[in-house]
C-alpha positions as MATLAB code, in Angstrom:
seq = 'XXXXXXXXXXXXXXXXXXXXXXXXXXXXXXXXXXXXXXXXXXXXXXXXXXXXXXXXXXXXXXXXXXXXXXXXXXXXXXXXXXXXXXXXXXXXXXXXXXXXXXXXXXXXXXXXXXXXXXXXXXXXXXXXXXXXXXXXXXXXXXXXXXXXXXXXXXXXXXXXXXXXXXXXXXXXXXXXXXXXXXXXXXXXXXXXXXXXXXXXXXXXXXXXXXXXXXXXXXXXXXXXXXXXXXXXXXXXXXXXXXXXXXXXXXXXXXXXXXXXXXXXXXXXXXXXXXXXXXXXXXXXXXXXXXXXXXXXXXXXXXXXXXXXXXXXXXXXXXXXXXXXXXXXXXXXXXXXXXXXXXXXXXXXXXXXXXXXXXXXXXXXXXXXXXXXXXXXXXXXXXXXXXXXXXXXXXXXXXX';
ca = [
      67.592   89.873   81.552;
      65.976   92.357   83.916;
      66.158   96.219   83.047;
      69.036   97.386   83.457;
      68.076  100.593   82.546;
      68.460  102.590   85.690;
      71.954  100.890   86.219;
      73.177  102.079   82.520;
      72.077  105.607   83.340;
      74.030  105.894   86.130;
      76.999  104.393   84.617;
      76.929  106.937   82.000;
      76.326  109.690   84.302;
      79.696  108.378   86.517;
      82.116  107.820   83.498;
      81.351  111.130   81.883;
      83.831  112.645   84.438;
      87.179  112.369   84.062;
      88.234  111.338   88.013;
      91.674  110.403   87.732;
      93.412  109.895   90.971;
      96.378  112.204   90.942;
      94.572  115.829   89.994;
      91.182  114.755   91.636;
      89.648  117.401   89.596;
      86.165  115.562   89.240;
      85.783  113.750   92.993;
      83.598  115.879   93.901;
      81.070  116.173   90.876;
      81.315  112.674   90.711;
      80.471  112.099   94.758;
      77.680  114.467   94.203;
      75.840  112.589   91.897;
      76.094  109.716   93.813;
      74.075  111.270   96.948;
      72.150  112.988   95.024;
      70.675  109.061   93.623;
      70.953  108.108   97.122;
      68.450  110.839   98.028;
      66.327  109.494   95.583;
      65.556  106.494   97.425;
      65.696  107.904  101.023;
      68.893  106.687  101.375;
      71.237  107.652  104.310;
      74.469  109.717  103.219;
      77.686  111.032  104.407;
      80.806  112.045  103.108;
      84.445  111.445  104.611;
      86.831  113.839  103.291;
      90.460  112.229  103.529;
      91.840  115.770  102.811;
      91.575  115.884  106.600;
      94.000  113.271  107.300;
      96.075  114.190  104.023;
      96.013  118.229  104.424;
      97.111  119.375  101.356;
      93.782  120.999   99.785;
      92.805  118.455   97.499;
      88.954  117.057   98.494;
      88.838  113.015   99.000;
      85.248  112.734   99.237;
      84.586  109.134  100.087;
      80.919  108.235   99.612;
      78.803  106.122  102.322;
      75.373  105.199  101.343;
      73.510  103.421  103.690;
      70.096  101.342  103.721;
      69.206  101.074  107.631;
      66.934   98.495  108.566;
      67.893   99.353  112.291;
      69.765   95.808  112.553;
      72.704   95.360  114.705;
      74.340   93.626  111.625;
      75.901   95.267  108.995;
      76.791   94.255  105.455;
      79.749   96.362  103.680;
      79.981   97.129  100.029;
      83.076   98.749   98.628;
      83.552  100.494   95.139;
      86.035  102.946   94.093;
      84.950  105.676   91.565;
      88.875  106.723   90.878;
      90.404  105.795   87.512;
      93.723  105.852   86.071;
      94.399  108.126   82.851;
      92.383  106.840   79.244;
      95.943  107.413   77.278;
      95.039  107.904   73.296;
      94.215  105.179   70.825;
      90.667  104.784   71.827;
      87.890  103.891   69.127;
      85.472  105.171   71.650;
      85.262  108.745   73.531;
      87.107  107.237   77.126;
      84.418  109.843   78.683;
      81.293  109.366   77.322;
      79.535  106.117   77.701;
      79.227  103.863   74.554;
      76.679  100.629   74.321;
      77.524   98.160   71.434;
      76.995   94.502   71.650;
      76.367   94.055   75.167;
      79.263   95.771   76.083;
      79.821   99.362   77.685;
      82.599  100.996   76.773;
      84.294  103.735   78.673;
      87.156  105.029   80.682;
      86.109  103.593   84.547;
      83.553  101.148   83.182;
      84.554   98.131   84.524;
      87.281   99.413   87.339;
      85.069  100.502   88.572;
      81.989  102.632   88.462;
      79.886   99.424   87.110;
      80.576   98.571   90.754;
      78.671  101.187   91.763;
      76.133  101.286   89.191;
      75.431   97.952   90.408;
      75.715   98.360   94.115;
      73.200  101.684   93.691;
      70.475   99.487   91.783;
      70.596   96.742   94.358;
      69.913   99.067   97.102;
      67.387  101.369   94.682;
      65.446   97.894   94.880;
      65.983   96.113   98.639;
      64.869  100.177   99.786;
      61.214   98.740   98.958;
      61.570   95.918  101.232;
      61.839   94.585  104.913;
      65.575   93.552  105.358;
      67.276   91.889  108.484;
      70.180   93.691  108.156;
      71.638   97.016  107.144;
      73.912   97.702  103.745;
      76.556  100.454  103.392;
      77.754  101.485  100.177;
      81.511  102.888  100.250;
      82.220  104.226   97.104;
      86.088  105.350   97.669;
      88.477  107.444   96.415;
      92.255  107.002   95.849;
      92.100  103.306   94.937;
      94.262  103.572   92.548;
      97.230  105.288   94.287;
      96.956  103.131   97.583;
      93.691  103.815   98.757;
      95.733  105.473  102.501;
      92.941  108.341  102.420;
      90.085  106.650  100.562;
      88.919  103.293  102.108;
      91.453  103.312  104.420;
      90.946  106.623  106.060;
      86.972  105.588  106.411;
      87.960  102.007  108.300;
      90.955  103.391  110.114;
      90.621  107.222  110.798;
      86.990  107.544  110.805;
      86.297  104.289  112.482;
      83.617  102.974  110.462;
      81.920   99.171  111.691;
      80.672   96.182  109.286;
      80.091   92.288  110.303;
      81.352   91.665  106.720;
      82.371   93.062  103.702;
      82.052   92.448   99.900;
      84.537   94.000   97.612;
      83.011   95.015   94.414;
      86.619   95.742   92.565;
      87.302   92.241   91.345;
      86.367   89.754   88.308;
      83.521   87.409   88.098;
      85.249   84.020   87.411;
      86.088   83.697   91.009;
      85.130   84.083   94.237;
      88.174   85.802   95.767;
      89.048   85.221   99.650;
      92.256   87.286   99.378;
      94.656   89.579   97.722;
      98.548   89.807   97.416;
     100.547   92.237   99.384;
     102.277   94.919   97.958;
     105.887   96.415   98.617;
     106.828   98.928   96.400;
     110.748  100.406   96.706;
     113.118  102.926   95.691;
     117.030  101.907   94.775;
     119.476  105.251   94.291;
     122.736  104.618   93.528;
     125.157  107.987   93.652;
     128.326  107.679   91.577;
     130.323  110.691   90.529;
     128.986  112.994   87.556;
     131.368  113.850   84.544;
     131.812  114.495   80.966;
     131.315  111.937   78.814;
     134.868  112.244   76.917;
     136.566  111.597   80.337;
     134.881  108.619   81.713;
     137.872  107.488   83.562;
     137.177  110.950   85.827;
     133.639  110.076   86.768;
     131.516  107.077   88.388;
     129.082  106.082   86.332;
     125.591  105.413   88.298;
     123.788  103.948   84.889;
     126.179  101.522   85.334;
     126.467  101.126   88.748;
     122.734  100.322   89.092;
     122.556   97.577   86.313;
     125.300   95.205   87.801;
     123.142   96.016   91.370;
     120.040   95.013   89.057;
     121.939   91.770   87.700;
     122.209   90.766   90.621;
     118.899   90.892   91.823;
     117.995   88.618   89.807;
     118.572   85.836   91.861;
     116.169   87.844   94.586;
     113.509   87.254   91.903;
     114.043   83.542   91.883;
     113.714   83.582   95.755;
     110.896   85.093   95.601;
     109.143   83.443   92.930;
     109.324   80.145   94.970;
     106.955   81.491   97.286;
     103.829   79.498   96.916;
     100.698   80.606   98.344;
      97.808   78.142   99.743;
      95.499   80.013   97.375;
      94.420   79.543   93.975;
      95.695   81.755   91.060;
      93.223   83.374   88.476;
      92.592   82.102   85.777;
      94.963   82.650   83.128;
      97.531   82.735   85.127;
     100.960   80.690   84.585;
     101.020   78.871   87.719;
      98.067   76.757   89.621;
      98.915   79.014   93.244;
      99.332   82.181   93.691;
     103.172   83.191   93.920;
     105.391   85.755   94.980;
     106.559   88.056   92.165;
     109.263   91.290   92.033;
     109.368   93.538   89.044;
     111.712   96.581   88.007;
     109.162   99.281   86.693;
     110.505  102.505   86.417;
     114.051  103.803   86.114;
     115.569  107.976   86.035;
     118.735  108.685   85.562;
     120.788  111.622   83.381;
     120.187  114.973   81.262;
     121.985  115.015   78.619;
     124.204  112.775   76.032;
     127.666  114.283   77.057;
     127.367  114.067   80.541;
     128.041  110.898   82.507;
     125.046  111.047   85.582;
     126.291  110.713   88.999;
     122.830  109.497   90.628;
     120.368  106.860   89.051;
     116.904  105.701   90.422;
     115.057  102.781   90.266;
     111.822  101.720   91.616;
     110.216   98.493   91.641;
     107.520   96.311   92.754;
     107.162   93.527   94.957;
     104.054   91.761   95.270;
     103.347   89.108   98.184;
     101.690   85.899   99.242;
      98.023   86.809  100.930;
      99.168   85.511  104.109;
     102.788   86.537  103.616;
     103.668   89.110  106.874;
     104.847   92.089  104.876;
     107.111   92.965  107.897;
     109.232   89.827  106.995;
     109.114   90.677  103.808;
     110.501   94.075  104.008;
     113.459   92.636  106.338;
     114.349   89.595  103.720;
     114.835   92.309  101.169;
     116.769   94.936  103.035;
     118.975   91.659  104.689;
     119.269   90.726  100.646;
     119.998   94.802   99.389;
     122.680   94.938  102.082;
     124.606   91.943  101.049;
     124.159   92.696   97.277;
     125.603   96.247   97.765;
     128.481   94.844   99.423;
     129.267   92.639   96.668;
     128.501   95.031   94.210;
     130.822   97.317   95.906;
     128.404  100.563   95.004;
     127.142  103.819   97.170;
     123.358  102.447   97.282;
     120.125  103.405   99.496;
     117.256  101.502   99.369;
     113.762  103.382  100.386;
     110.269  101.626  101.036;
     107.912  104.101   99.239;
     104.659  102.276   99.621;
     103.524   98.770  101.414;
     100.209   97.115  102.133;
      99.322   93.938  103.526;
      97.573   91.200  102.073;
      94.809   88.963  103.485;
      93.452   85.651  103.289;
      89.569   84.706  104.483;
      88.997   81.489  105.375;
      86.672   79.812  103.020;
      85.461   78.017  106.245;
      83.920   81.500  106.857;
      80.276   81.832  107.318;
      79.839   84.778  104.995;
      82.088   82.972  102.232;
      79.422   80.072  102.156;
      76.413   82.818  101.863;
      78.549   84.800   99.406;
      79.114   81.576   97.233;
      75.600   80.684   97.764;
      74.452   83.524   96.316;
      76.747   83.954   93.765;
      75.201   80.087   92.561;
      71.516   81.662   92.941;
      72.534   84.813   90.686;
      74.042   82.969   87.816;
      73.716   79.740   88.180;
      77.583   78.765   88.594;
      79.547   77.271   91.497;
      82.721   79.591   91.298;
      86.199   78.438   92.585;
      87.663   80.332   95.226;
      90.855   82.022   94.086;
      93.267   84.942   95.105;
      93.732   88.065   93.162;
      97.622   88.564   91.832;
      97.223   92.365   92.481;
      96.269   94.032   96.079;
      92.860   95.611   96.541;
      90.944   97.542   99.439;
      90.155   94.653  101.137;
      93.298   94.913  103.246;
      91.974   98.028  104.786;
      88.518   95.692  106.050;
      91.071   92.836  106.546;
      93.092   94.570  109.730;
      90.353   95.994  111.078;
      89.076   92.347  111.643;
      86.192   92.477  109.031;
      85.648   89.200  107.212;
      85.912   90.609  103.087;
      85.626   88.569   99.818;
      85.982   90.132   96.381;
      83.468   89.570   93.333;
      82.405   92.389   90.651;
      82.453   92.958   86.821;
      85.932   93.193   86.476;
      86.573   90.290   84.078;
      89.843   89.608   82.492;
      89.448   91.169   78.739;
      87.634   94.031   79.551;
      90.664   95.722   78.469;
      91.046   97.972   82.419;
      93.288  100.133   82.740;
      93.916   99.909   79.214;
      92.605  101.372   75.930;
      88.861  100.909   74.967;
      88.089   99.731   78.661;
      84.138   98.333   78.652;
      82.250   96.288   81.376;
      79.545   93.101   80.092;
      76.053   94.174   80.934;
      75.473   90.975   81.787;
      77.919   90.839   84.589;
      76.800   94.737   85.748;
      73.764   92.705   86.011;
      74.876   89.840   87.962;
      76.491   91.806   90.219;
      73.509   93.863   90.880;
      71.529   90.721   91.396;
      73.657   88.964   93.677;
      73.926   92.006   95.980;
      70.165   92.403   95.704;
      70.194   88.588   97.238;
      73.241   89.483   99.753;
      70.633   92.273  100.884;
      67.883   89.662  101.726;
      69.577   87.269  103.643;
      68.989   86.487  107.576;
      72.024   88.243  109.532;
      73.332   84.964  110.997;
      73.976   84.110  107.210;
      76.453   87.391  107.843;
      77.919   87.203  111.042;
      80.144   84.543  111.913;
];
């Protein structure tokens, strides 16, 4: 195994800040260190701030390192450096980066500062050499709550241009051409709030909302007979991807003697990668209107979030240099597969930019979860492969 000693420092320097997407308290350290190892390497760098499309004071400083080789092709590398919260029960400090057995461990290691780290030591390497095309890194922000003023803001807002892009937020068992779409909702029932020892004077909306949830049920079957042309994971139940809907959160009441009069649930929906979210959205208000009926209940339903998914065709130029690649890397043909959850790749997707997903998320390295750790060896695959991306003529890029 090459060194991967510049690519471990790095990672250690990332996860020792705490960059959880809600507060955003360490974005900016954590962008700073990033240009300041771009610098390093006479690197190109600018930041996009989506506090400018967001405007409410809190910094989004999305990252874009570039490697210009004054080509008019361009070869797009996305990372996020966001992370959800460590939660206790760790045998390892979440923020402070811990090697054992060819594992590192570490709130953000594998989703997804290894992404980085590996994306940074690629381009650390190819800035020695004469390349036919140019490399951007876009290390995001927000990835985990949407991504609307992280990669999204750079494609959409700020108008930035790629031939193709690589997504460095997924697993290596696959090469991934898409990623479902995502609807997630809010369901409020109102009923009529009153004292527990007089139920007969109120309208209970705990109740209310589980004979509306009962009977959603059979939305759940509907939609779980949505089969996709697209390979699952691995691991996964089912051979093709399908459509899934999940309850996840639900509010309602204050106290033991009072009988609540509003109750909230949200849920998720998540979608083929070619399904049209827009038909989506009206099969499920069509189905929450006739359900309401039946149920007879005071009901509103509220689309809080949505993204679209995408599907590349594996016909695709760049998919046949990716999977090249990938082959001359680690020596494996990888299937082509679809992730089950949504990614940034939506954001390249309808802007018209060709995007596949590969990284060093694998399935058991525990993200999002407690004790989180990347495999070198896959930081170091990663790495390589981009290194080889980096090289290539920029016909293999352009379609």
């Amino acid at each position: 195994m090459r060194s991967l000693d510049y690519e471990i420092s790095l990672l250690s320097k990332l996860v020792e800040i705490n960059t959880e997407s809600v507060p955003k308290t360490g974005y900016n350290e954590c962008a700073s260190i990033i240009v300041d190892e771009a610098k390093k390497y006479s690197l190109k760098t600018e930041i996009v701030d989506g506090e400018k499309g967001a405007n409410d004071g809190l910094s989004r400083p999305n990252v874009i390192v570039t490697l210009d080789s004054g080509s008019d092709t361009t070869l797009l590398l996305e990372s996020h450096f966001d992370v959800v919260p460590p939660g206790p029960g760790w045998n390892y400090p979440p923020f402070k980066l811990t090697i054992e057995d060819n594992k590192a461990y570490g709130r953000g290691t594998a989703d997804n500062k290894a992404g980085i780290a590996a994306v940074m030591g690629a381009l650390k390497e190819l800035s020695k050499e004469e390349l036919d095309i140019n490399l951007k890194l876009i290390a995001g922000v927000d990835e985990e709550i949407g991504g609307r003023y992280g990669l999204d803001y750079v494609m959409s807002d700020f108008g930035l241009k790629g031939d193709a892009a690589l997504i460095v937020d997924a697993g290596p068992e696959n090469l991934f051409l898409g990623a479902s779409g995502i609807i997630w909702g809010k369901i409020t029932v109102t009923g009529k709030q009153g004292h527990a020892g007089y139920p007969f004077k109120a309208k209970n909306a705990i109740s209310e909302m589980i004979d509306l949830l009962n009977e959603f049920e059979s939305y759940r079957k509907i939609v779980e007979k949505k089969e996709s042309v697209l390979f699952a994971p691995p691991g996964s139940p089912r051979d093709f991807v399908w459509g899934r809907y999940s309850v996840t959160m639900i509010k309602a009441g204050e106290k033991e003697n009072v009988i609540p009069g509003i109750c909230e649930a949200r849920f998720d929906r998540r979608l083929l990668p070619e399904e049209s979210i827009e038909k989506a959205i009206d099969e499920l208000k069509e189905f929450f209107q006739i359900t309401k009926n039946r149920v007879g209940c005071e009901a509103t339903l509220e689309i809080i979030n949505k993204q679209q998914g995408y599907y590349t065709s594996e016909d695709q130029n760049f998919v046949q240099t990716v999977a090249e690649n990938i082959k001359s890397a680690t020596g494996y043909n990888l299937p082509f597969a679809a992730e089950l959850g949504g990614n940034d790749g939506s954001f390249f997707a309808k802007n018209g930019i060709p995007v596949v997903c590969y990284g060093t998320i694998r399935a058991d390295t525990r993200y999002h979860g407690v004790n989180e750790f990347v495999y070198l060896e896959d930081l170091k695959n990663t790495r390589d492969l981009i290194r080889n991306l980096g090289k290539v003529s920029r016909d293999k890029i352009r379609q």
